[in-house]
Structure formats: C-alpha cells, structure tokens
Chimera marker file (.cmm) of the C-alpha trace (Angstrom):
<marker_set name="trace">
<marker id="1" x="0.000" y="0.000" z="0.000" r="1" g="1" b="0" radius="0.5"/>
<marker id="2" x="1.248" y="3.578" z="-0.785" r="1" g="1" b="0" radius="0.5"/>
<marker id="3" x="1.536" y="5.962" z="1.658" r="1" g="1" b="0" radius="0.5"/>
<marker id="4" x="0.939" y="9.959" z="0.783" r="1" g="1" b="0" radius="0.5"/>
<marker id="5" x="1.967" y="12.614" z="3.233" r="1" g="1" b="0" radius="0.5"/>
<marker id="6" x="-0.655" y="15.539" z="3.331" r="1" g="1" b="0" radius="0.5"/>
<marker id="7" x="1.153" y="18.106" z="6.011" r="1" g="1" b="0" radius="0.5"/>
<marker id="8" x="1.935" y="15.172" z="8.767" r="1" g="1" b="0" radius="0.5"/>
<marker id="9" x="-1.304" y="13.452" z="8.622" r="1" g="1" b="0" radius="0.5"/>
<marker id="10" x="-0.482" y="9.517" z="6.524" r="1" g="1" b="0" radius="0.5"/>
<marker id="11" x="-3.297" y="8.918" z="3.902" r="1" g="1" b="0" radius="0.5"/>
<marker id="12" x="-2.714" y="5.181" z="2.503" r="1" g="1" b="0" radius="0.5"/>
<marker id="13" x="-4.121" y="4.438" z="-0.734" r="1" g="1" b="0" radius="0.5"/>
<marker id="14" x="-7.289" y="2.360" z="-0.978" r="1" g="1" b="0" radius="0.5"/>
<marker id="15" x="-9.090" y="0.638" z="-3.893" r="1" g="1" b="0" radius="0.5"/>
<marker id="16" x="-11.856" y="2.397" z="-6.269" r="1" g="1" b="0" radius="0.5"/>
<marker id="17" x="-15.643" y="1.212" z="-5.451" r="1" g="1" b="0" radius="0.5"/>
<marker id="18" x="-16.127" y="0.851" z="-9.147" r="1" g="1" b="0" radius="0.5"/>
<marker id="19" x="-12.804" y="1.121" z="-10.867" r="1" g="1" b="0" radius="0.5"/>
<marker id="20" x="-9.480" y="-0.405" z="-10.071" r="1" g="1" b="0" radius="0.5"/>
<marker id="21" x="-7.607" y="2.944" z="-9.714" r="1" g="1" b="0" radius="0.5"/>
<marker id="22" x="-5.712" y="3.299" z="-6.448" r="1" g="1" b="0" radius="0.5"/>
<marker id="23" x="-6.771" y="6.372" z="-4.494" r="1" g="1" b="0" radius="0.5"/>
<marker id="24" x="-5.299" y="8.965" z="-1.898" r="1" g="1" b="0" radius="0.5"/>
<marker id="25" x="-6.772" y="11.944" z="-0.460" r="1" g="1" b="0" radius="0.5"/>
<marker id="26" x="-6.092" y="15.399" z="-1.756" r="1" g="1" b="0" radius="0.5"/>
<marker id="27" x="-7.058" y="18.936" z="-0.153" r="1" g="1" b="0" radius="0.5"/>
<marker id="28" x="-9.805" y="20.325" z="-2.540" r="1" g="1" b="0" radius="0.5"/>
<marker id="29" x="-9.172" y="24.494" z="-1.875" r="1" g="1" b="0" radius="0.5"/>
<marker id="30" x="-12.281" y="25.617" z="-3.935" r="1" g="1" b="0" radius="0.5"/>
<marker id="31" x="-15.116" y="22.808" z="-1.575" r="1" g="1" b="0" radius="0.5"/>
<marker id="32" x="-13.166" y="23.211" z="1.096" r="1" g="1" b="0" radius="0.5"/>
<marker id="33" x="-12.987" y="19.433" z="1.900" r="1" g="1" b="0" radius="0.5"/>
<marker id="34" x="-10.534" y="16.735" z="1.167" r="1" g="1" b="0" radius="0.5"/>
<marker id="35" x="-11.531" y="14.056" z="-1.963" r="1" g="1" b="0" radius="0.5"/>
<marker id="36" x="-10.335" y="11.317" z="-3.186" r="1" g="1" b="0" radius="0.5"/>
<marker id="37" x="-8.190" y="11.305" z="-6.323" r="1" g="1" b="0" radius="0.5"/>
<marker id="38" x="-6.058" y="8.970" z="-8.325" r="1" g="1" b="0" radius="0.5"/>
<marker id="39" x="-2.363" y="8.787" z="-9.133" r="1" g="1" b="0" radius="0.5"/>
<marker id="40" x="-3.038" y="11.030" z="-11.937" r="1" g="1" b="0" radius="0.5"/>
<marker id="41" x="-4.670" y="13.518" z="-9.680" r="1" g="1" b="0" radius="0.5"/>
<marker id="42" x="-8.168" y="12.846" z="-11.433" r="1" g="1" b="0" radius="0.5"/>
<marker id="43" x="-10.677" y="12.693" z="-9.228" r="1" g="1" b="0" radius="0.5"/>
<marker id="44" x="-13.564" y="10.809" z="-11.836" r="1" g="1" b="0" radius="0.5"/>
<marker id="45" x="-13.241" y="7.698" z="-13.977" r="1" g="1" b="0" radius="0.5"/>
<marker id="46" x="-15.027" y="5.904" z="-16.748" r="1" g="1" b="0" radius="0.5"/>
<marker id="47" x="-17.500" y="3.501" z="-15.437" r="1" g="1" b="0" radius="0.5"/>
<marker id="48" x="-16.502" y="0.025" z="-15.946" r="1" g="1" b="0" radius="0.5"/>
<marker id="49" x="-19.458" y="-0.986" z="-18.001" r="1" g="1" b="0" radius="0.5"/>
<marker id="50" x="-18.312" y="1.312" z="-20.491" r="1" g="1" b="0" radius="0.5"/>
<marker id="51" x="-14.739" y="1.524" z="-20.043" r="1" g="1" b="0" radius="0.5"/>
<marker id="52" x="-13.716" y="-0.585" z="-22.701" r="1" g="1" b="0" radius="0.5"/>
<marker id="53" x="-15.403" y="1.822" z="-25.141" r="1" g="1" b="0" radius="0.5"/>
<marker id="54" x="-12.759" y="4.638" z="-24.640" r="1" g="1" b="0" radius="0.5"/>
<marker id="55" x="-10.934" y="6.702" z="-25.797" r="1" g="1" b="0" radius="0.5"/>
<marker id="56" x="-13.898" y="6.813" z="-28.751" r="1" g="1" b="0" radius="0.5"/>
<marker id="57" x="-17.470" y="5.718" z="-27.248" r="1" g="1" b="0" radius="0.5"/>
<marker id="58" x="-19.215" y="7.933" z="-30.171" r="1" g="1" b="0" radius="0.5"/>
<marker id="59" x="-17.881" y="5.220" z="-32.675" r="1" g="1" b="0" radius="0.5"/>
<marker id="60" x="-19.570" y="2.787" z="-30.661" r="1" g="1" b="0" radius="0.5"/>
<marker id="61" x="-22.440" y="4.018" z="-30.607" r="1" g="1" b="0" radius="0.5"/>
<marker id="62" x="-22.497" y="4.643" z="-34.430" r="1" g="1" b="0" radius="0.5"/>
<marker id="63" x="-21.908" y="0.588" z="-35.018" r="1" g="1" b="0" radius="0.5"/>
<marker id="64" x="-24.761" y="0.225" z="-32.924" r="1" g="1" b="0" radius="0.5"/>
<marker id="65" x="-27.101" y="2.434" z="-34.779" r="1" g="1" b="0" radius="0.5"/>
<marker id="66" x="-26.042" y="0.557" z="-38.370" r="1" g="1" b="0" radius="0.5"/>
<marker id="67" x="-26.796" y="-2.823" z="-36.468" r="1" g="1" b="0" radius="0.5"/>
<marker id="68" x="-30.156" y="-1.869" z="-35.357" r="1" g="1" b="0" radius="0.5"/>
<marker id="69" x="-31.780" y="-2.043" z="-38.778" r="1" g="1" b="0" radius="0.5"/>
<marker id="70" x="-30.696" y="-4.054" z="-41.417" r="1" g="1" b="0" radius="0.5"/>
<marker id="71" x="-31.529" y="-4.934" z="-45.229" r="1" g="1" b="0" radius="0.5"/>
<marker id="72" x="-34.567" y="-3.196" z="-46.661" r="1" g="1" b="0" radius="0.5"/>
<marker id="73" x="-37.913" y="-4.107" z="-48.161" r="1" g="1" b="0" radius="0.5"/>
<marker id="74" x="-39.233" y="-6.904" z="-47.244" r="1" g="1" b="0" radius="0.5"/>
<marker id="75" x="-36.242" y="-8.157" z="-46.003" r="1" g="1" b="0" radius="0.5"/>
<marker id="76" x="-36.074" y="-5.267" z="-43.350" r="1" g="1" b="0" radius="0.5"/>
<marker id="77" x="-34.778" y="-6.663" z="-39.313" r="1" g="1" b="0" radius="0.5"/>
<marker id="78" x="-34.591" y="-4.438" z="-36.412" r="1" g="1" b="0" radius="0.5"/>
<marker id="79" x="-32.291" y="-6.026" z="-34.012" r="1" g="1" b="0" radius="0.5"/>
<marker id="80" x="-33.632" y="-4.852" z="-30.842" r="1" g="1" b="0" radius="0.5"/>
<marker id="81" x="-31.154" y="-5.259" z="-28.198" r="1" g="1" b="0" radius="0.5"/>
<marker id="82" x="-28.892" y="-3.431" z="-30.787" r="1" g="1" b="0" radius="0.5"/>
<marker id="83" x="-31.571" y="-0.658" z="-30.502" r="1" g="1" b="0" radius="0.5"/>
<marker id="84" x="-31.944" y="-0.792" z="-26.693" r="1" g="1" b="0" radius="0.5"/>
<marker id="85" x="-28.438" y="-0.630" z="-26.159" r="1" g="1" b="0" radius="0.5"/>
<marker id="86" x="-27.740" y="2.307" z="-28.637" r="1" g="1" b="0" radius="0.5"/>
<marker id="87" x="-30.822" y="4.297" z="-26.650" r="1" g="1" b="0" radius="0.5"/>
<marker id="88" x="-29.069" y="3.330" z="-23.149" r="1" g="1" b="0" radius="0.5"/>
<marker id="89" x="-25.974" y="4.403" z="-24.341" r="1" g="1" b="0" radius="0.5"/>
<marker id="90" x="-26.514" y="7.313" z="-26.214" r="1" g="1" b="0" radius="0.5"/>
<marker id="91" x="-28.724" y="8.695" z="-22.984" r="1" g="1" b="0" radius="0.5"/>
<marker id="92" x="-25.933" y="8.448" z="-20.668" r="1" g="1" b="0" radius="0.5"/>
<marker id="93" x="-23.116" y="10.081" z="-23.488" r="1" g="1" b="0" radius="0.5"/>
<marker id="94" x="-25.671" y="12.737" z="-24.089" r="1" g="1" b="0" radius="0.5"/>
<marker id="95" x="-26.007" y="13.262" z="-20.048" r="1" g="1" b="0" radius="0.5"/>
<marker id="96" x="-22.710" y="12.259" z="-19.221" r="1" g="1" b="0" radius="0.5"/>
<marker id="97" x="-23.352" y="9.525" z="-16.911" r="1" g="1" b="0" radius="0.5"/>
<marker id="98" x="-20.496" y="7.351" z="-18.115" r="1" g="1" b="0" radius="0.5"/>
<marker id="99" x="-18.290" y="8.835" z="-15.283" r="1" g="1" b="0" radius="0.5"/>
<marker id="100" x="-18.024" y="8.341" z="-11.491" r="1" g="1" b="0" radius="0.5"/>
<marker id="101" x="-16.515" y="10.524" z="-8.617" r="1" g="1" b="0" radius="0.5"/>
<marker id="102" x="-14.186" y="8.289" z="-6.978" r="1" g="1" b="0" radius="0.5"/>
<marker id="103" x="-15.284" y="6.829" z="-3.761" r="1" g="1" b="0" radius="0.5"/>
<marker id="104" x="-12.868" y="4.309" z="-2.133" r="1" g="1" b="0" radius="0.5"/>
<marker id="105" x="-14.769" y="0.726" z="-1.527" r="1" g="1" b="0" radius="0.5"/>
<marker id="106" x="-13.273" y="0.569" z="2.401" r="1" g="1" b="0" radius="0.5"/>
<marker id="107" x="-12.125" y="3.767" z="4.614" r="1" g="1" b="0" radius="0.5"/>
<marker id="108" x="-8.712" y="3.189" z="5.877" r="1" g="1" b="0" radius="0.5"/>
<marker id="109" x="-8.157" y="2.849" z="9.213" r="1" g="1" b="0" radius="0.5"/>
<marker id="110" x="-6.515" y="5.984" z="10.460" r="1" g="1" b="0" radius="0.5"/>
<marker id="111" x="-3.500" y="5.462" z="12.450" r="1" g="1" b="0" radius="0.5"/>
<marker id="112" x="-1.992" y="8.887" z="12.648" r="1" g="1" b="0" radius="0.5"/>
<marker id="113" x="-2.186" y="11.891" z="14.626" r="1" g="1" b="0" radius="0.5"/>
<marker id="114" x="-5.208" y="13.821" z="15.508" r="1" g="1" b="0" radius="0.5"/>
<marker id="115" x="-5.723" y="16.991" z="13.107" r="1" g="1" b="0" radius="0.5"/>
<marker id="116" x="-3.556" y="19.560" z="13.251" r="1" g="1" b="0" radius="0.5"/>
<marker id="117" x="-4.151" y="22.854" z="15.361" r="1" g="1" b="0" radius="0.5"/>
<marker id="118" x="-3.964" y="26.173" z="14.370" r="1" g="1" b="0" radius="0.5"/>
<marker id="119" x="-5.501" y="29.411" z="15.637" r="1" g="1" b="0" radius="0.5"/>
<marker id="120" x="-7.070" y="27.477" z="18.894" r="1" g="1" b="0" radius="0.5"/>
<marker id="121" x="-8.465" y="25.342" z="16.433" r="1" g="1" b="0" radius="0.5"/>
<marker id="122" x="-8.814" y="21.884" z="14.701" r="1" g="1" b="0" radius="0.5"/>
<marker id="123" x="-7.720" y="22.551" z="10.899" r="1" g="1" b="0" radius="0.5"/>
<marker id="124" x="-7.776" y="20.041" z="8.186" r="1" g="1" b="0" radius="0.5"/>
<marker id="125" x="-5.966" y="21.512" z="5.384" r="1" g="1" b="0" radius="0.5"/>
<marker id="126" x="-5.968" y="24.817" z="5.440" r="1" g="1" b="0" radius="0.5"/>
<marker id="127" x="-6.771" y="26.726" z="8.404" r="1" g="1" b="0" radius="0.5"/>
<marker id="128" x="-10.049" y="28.710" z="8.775" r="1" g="1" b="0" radius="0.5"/>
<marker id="129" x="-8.938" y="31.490" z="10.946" r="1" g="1" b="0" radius="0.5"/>
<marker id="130" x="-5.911" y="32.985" z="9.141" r="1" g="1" b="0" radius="0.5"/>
<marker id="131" x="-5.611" y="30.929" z="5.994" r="1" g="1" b="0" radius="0.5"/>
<marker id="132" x="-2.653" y="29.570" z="6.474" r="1" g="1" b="0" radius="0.5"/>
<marker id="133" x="-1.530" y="25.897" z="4.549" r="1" g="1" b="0" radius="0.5"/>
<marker id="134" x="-1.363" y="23.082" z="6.759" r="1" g="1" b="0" radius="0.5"/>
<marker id="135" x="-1.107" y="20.321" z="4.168" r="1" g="1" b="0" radius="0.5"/>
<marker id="136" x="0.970" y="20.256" z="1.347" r="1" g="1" b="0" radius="0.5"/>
<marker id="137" x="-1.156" y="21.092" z="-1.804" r="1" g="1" b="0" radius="0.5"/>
<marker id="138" x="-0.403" y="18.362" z="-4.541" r="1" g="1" b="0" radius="0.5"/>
<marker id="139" x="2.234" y="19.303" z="-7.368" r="1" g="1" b="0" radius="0.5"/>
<marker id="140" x="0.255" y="20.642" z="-10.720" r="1" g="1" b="0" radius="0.5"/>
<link id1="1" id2="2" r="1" g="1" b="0" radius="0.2"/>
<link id1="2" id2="3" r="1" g="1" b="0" radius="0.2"/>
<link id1="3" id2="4" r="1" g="1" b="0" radius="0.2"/>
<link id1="4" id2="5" r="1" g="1" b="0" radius="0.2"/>
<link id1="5" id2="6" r="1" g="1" b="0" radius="0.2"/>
<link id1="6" id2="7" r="1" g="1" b="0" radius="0.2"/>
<link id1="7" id2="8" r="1" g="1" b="0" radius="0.2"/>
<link id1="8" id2="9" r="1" g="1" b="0" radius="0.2"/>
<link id1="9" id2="10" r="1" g="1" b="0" radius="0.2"/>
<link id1="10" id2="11" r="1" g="1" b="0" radius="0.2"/>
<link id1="11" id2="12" r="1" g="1" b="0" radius="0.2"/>
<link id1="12" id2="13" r="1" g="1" b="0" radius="0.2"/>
<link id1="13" id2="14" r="1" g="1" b="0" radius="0.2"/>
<link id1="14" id2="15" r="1" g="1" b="0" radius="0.2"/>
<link id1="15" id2="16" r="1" g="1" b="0" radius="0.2"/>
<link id1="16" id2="17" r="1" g="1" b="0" radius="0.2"/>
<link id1="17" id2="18" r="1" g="1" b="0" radius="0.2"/>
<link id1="18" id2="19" r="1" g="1" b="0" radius="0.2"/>
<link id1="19" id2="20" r="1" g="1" b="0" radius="0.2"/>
<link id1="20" id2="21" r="1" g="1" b="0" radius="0.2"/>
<link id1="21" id2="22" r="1" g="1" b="0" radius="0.2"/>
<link id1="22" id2="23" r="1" g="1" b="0" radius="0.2"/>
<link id1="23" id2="24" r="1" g="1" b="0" radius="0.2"/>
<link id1="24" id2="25" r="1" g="1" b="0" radius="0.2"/>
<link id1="25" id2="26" r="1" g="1" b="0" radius="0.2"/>
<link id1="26" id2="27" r="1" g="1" b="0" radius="0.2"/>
<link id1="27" id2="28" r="1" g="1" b="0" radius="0.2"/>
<link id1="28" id2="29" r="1" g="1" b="0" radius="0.2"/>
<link id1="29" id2="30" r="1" g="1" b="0" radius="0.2"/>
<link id1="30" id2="31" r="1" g="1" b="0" radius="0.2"/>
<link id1="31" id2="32" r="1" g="1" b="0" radius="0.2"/>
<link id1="32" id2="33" r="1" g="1" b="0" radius="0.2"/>
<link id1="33" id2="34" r="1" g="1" b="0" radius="0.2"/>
<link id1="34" id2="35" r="1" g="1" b="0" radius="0.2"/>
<link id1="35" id2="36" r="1" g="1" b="0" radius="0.2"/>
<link id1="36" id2="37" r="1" g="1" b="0" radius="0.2"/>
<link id1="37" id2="38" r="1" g="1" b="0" radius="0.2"/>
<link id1="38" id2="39" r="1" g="1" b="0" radius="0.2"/>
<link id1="39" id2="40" r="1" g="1" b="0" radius="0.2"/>
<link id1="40" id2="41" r="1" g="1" b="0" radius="0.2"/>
<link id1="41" id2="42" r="1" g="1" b="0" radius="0.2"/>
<link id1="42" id2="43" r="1" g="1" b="0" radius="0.2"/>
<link id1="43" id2="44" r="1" g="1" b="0" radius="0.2"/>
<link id1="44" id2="45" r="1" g="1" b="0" radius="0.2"/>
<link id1="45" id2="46" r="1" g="1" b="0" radius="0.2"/>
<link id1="46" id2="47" r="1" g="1" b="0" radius="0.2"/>
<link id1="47" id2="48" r="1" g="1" b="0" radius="0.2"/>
<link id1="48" id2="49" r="1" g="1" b="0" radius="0.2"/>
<link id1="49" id2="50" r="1" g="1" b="0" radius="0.2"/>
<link id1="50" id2="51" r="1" g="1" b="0" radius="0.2"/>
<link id1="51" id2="52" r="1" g="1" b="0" radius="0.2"/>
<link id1="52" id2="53" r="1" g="1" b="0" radius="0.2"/>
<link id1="53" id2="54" r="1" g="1" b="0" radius="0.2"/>
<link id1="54" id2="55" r="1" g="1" b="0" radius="0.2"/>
<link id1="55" id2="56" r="1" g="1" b="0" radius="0.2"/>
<link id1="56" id2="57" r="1" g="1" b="0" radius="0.2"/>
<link id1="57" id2="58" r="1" g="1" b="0" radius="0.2"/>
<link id1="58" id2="59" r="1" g="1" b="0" radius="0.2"/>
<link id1="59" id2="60" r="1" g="1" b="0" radius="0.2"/>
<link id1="60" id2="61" r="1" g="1" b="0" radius="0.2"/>
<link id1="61" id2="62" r="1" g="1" b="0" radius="0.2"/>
<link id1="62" id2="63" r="1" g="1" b="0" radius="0.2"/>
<link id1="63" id2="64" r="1" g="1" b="0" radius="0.2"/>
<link id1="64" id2="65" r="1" g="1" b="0" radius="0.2"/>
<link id1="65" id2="66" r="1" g="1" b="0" radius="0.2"/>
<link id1="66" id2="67" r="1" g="1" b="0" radius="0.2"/>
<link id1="67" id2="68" r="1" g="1" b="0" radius="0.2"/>
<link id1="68" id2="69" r="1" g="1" b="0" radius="0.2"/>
<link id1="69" id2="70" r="1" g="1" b="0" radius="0.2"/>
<link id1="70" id2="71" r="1" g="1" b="0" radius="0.2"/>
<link id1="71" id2="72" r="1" g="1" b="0" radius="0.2"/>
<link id1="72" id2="73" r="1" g="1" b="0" radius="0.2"/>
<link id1="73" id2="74" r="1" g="1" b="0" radius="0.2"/>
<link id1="74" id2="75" r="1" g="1" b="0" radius="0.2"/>
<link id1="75" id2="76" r="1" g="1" b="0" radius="0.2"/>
<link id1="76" id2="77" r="1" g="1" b="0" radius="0.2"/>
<link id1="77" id2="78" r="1" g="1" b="0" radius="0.2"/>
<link id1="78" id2="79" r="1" g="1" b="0" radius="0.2"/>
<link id1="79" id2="80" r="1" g="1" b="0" radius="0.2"/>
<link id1="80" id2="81" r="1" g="1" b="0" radius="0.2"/>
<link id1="81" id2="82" r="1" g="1" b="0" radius="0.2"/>
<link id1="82" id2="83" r="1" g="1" b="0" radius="0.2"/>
<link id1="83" id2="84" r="1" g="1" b="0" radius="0.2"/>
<link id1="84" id2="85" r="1" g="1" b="0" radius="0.2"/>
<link id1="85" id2="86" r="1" g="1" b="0" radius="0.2"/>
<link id1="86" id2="87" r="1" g="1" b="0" radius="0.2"/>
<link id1="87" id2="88" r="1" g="1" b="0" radius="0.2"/>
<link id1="88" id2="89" r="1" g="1" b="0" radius="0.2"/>
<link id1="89" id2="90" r="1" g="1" b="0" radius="0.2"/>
<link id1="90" id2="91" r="1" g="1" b="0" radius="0.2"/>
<link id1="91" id2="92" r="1" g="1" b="0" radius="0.2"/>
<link id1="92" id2="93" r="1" g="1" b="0" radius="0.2"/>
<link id1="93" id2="94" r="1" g="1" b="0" radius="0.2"/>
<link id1="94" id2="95" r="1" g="1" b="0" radius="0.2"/>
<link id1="95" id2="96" r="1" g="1" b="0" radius="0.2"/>
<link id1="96" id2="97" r="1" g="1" b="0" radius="0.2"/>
<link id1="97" id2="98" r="1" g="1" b="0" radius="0.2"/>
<link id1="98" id2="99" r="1" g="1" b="0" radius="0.2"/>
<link id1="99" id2="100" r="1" g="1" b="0" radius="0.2"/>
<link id1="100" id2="101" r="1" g="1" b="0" radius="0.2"/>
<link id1="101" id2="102" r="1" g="1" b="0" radius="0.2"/>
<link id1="102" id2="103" r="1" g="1" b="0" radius="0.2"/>
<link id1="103" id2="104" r="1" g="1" b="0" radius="0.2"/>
<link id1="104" id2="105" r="1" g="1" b="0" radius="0.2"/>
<link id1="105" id2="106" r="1" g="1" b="0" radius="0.2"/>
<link id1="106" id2="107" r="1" g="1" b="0" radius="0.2"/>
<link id1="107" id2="108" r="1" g="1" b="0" radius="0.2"/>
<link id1="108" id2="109" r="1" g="1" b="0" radius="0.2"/>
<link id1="109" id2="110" r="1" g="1" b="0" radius="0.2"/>
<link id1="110" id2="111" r="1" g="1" b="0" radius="0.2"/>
<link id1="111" id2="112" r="1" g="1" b="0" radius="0.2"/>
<link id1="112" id2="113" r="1" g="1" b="0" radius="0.2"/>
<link id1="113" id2="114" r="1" g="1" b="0" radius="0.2"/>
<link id1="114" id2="115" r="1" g="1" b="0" radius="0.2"/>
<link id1="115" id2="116" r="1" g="1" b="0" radius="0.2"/>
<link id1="116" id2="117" r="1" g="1" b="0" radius="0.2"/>
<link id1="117" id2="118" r="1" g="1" b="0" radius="0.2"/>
<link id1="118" id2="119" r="1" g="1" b="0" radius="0.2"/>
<link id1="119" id2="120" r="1" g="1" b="0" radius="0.2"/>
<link id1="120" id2="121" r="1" g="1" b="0" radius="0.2"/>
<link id1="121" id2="122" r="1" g="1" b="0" radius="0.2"/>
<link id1="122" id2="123" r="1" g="1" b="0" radius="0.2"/>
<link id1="123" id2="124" r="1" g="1" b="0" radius="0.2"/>
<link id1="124" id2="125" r="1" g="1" b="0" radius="0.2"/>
<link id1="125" id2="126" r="1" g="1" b="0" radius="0.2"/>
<link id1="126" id2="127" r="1" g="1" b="0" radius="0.2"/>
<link id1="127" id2="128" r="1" g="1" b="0" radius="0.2"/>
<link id1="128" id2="129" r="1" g="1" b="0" radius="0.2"/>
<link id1="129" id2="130" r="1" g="1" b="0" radius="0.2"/>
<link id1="130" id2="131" r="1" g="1" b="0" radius="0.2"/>
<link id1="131" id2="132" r="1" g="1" b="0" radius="0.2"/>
<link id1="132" id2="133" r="1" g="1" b="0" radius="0.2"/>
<link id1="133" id2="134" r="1" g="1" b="0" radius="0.2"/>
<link id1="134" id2="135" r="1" g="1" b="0" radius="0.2"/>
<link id1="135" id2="136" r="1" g="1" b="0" radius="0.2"/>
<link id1="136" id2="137" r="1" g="1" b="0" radius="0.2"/>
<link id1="137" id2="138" r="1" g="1" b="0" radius="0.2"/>
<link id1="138" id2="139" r="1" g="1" b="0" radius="0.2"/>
<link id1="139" id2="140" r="1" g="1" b="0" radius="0.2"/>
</marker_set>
C-alpha cells in the first residue's frame, strides 16, 4: 500500500468502489474538503461498463445504430437489443453519466495523529482562521 503525506497526517491508498484505480486523499481548496483522487490527480473515472469503449465511445455508438436495422424491403430486421443498447448508451453520453466521482470501496483505518491545530483550532488543510496551509497542496 502507498503511503501519501498531506502536512503530517499519513493517507494510505485504498481501492476504487467501481474502478481499479488506487486512491489517496487530496485537499480540494475551492469545496473546502478533502476528496479522493487517483495517481493522476483525477478525481472521476469511466464507469466500468463502459470503459472498454474509450478513448472513442461515439464510434460505438455509431456501429450500434447501423446494427439496429438491417436490409430493406421486405427483407427489413430491427435487431432490438442493438436498438436498446444504442438508446441506453446514447442517454448516458448525451447526459454524461459514463463517469463516477471516486469513492474508495473501504475507509482506511486511520492510524496517525489527531488533526492539526492552528488558531485554537482543529484545521484540516488549510486553516479557517488565518488561511494559512497546513497540508501540502499536490504538485500541478
């Protein structure tokens, strides 16, 4: 397990709940609050039913539309779970719901220190009183 150092407090990486990417927690300055990112620093992945469709789910999506009707005239099929899985799939492109905000599947245990005080009071990363950083901010 990796461990990350976020001022002195240890943050050890833990699994995805729906993705295998390893996370660690990282000080969010615009919420406020610390999230959970991956080794790239993204904080969202591609849900794994549709994973395997990147980088280019749009051609996808295309194959599926030429498979849902084929031949003409008489001779005319509609494959319909062709059709039903081009409609599922072009719903959640169009409303981008083929991503997830990383959530880890288990909370680590935390082992380390209590937060850090500053001003009189608890902090997490950055303190509320006077502002001041008391976690390292990760590296852009």
């Amino acid at each position: 397990m990796k461990h990350t150092e976020h001022g002195d407090r240890p943050v050890t990486s833990v699994a995805c709940s729906l993705c295998p990417a390893l996370l660690h927690r990282e000080a969010d300055p615009v919420t406020d609050t610390w999230v959970w990112a991956d080794d790239a620093g993204q904080r969202s992945g591609a849900d794994p039913d549709v994973a395997h469709l990147q980088p280019d789910p749009y051609a996808h999506l295309k194959a599926l539309g030429e498979r849902c009707v084929t031949g003409s005239g008489r001779r005319r099929r509609v494959d319909h779970a062709a059709a039903a899985e081009y409609t599922m799939l072009k719903v959640r492109l169009e409303t981008r719901g083929t991503f997830h905000e990383h959530s880890p599947a288990e909370l680590p245990a935390w082992d380390g220190p209590p937060p850090p005080e500053h001003c009189g009071w608890p902090s997490g990363w950055r303190c509320r009183q006077c502002g001041a950083a008391l976690a390292l901010e990760r590296a852009a």
